[in-house]
C-alpha positions, 0 to 999 in steps of 0.5 A, a space after each residue: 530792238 531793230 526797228 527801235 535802232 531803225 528809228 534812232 538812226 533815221 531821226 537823229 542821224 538822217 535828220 528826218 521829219 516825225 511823218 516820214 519816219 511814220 510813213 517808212 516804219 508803219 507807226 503812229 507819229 505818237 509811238 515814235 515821239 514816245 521812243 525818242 523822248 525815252 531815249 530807250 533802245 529796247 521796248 519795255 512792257 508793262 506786265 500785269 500783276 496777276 495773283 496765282 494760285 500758288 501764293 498762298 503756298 508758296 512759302 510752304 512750297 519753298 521750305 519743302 524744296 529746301 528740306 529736300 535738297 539736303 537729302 540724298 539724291 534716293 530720298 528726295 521727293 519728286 515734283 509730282 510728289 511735292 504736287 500731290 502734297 499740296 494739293 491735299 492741303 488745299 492746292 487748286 492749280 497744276 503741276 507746272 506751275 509747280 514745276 516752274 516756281 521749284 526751277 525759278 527757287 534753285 535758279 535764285 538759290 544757284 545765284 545766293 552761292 554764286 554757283 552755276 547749274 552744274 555746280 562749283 567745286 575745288 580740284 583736289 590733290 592727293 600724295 602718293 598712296 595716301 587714299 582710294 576710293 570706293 563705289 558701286 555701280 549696276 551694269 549687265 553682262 551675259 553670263 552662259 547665255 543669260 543676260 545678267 545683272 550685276 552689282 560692279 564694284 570700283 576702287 580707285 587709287 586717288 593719286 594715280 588714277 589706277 583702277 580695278 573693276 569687279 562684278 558681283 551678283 550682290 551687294 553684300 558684306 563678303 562681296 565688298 570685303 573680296 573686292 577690297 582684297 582683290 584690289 589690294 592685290 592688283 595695285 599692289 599695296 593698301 593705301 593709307 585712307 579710304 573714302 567711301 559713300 553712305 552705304 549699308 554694308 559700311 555705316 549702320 547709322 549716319 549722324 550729324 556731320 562727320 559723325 558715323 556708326 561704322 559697322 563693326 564686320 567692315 570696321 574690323 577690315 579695314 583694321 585688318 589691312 590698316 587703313 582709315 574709312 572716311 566717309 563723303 557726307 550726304 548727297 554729296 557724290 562729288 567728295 569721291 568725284 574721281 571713282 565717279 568718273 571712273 563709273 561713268 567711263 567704264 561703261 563704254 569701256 567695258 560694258 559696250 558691247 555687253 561682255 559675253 562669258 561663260 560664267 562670273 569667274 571668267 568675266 572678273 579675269 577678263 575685267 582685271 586684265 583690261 583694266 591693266 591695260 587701260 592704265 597703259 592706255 589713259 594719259 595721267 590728266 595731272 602727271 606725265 605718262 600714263 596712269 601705270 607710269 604714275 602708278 609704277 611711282 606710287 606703289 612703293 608708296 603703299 603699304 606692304 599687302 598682308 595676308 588676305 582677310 577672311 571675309 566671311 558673315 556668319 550666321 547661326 543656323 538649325 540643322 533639320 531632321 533632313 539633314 538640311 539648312 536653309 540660305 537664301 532660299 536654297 538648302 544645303 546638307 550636313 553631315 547627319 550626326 549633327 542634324 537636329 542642332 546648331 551650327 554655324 555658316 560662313 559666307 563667302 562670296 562663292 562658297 559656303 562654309 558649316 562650322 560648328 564645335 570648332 571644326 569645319 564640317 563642309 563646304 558647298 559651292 553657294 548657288 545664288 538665284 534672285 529670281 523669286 519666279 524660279 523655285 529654291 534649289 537643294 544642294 546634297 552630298 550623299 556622303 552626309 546621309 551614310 550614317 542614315 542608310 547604315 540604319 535604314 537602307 531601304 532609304 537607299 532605293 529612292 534617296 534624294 541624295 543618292 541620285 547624284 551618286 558616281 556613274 560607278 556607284 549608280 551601275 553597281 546600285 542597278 545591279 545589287 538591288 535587283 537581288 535579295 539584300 542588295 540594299 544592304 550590301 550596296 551601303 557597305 560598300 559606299 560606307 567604305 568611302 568613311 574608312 578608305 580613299 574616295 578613289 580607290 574605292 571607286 576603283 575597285 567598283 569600276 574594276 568589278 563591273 568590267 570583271 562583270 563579277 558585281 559583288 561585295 565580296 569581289 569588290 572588298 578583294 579588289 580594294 584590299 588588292 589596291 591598298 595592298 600594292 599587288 595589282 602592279 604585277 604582270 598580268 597572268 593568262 590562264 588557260 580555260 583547261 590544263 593538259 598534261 604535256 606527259 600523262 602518268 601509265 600505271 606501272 605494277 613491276 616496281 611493287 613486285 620488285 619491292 615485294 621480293 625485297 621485303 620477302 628476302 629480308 628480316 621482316 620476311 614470314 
């Protein structure tokens, strides 16, 4: 375009002849009359039509793309994939070419909805306690020297952009209903609506538009604490937009550096309080002040917090003949009188919970290990197989269970199984846990292992001393052997003397 401006000028302004306007630009005189008698500023080439390979496709190609667009982001096929497609049913060219006519498709597509590359949307408001929202994220930590993934959930209140950040080890009902509960808590109150993606854990099945099958565990939480679920339509994250920014910033935020604790507890308590900080510390875009300045305005707003919903799963389980059922790999024990019948399992993010005829049996601690390379672990609890020992304790000597007895019980077992009936003995005294305090019992073993008198009979006295109350007395210190501070002399004269008595007297011979 320059050297036509070149051309221009030294004609029309200059006023000089064709030839020396050829001579000074180095083209034919022909070329430069042709410009001129154009009156053009800018060179126009003639392009050739060459036919691609692609035509014949071309119009499959583009009902292709448009059937994926309205897919989620996950769903969508890939270029690659859309290539491989075509080339099974007859496609001879390559893969860029495929790649350029899906960027010229969504440029022209752009330009239909007079939209730009990143999109055109409408800024929304929101009253005060009126909505949050809601979303997952994956981001790492180490947890006890081990990098850890974690599943990150983020609630929002839409109105002051106060947030809460929790992680998880799962994406799994129980965990969304404790991070529901533990935001509630923080922002002091429940909003009036929540907004949420597509997820699993939410809608069972998405129907067309706004039409949703809910599923009925989250359903019966949100009823719980009185709020609406409203659900974004698919592939469009941007109707929850603010708790995908908040996403985006809690990385740097948050996880860079990667967080470093001793366990999940301990990382949730630190992610809470730097969360409240942050709100004193992010500017409100929209509001003056801070978010907690906002915040402080828009609590009052919310409903008061109700008692925390009991969100656990359940699922019906068998108990085997060892006492056992099986959850996500692992085994936990039963109390053994229900061993070989039904029972129920509440989850719970962190414990787990056996229940059956209405009453809760017990309660382990839930032990999750994603890995499949590792194997499944066994989680017991000796007091679950007393009743077993009671009937067979020779099972006692090599128990599973037994082995994470007390150190007490542990000692005193080494000592009663190295004598005849030891094995008997030893379960009656464990079986005193079922009728007297855990502790006491424990006790008294201690206290008969530091007599070193490591019996049955003297831990029964000890216990029965312990529940007595005779113990709090001072203590007496016996003497190894007794001496008398004035030995008896045998002294006859006081029978002589009696004798003379009986002798004088009425009985006298």
């Amino acid at each position: 375009m320059g050297l036509l401006n070149v051309i221009r000028r030294l004609a029309l302004r200059e006023k000089l002849p064709i030839r020396e306007i050829a001579r000074r630009t180095g083209l034919s005189r022909n070329t430069i009359k042709k410009y001129l008698r154009a009156g053009t500023i800018e060179p126009r080439f003639a392009v050739p039509d060459r036919p691609s390979k692609l035509d014949p496709f071309a119009e499959k190609l583009a009902g292709w793309l448009r059937a994926e667009a309205t897919k989620s982001r996950k769903q969508r096929r890939t270029l690659k994939q859309l290539h491989a497609d075509l080339a099974a049913l007859g496609y001879a060219g390559s893969y860029n070419r495929v790649a350029a006519f899906a960027r010229d498709w969504r440029a022209d597509r752009q330009r239909e909805q007079r939209t730009t590359g990143r999109g055109t949307f409408v800024p929304l408001a929101f009253r005060p306690g009126e909505a949050f929202q809601f979303d997952w994220s994956e981001d790492y930590a180490v947890l006890g020297g081990e990098r850890t993934k974690l599943q990150v959930a983020h609630v929002k209140l839409s109105h002051s952009r106060a947030f809460l950040v929790r992680a998880y080890l799962l994406q799994t009902h129980e965990m969304l209903f404790d991070a529901h509960w533990h935001a509630f808590r923080v922002f002091g109150g429940v909003p009036a609506r929540g907004i949420y993606d597509n997820m699993k854990t939410a809608v069972d099945r998405v129907g067309r538009g706004k039409e949703r099958q809910v599923n009925l565990r989250f359903l019966a939480m949100a009823n719980h604490y009185v709020f609406e679920p409203e659900f974004c339509n698919p592939a469009a994250g941007w109707e929850k937009g603010q708790v995908e920014k908040n996403v985006q910033d809690a990385r740097p935020r948050l996880w860079q550096p990667m967080p470093n604790f001793p366990d999940l507890a301990a990382l949730n308590a630190w992610l809470e309080q730097r969360c409240v900080e942050l709100w004193r510390e992010i500017p409100h875009r929209l509001h003056a002040g801070s978010i907690a300045d906002v915040w402080a305005e828009e609590q009052p707003a919310l409903m008061a917090l109700p008692v925390a919903f009991d969100g656990f799963v359940e699922q019906s389980k068998r108990v085997s003949p060892t006492c056992l059922i099986c959850f996500e790999r692992n085994r936990y024990s039963v109390p053994a009188s229900f061993a070989n019948r039904p029972v129920s399992l509440r989850i719970y993010p962190e414990r787990l919970v056996v229940v059956a005829e209405g009453q809760i049996l017990c309660e382990h601690e839930r032990v999750i290990v994603r890995s499949h390379h590792m194997p499944p672990r066994t989680i017991y609890d000796w007091r679950h197989y007393l009743a077993v020992i009671q009937r067979k304790p020779g099972a006692l000597r090599n128990g599973a269970p037994f082995a994470e007895l007390p150190p007490a019980f542990k000692q005193l077992q080494e000592q009663m199984l190295r004598r005849a009936g030891g094995d008997r003995e030893m379960v009656d005294i464990l079986a005193l846990v079922l009728q007297h305090d855990e502790q006491a019992v424990l006790t008294a073993v201690e206290l008969a292992l530091s007599e070193g008198v490591a019996t049955k009979t003297h831990v029964l006295n000890i216990l029965h001393r312990l529940i007595d109350g005779k113990t709090d007395g001072p203590p007496v210190d016996t003497p190894q052997a007794l001496h008398l501070r004035r030995e008896p002399k045998a002294n006859v004269e006081r029978y002589d003397g009696l004798r003379a008595r009986m002798i004088g007297g009425r009985h006298a011979s």
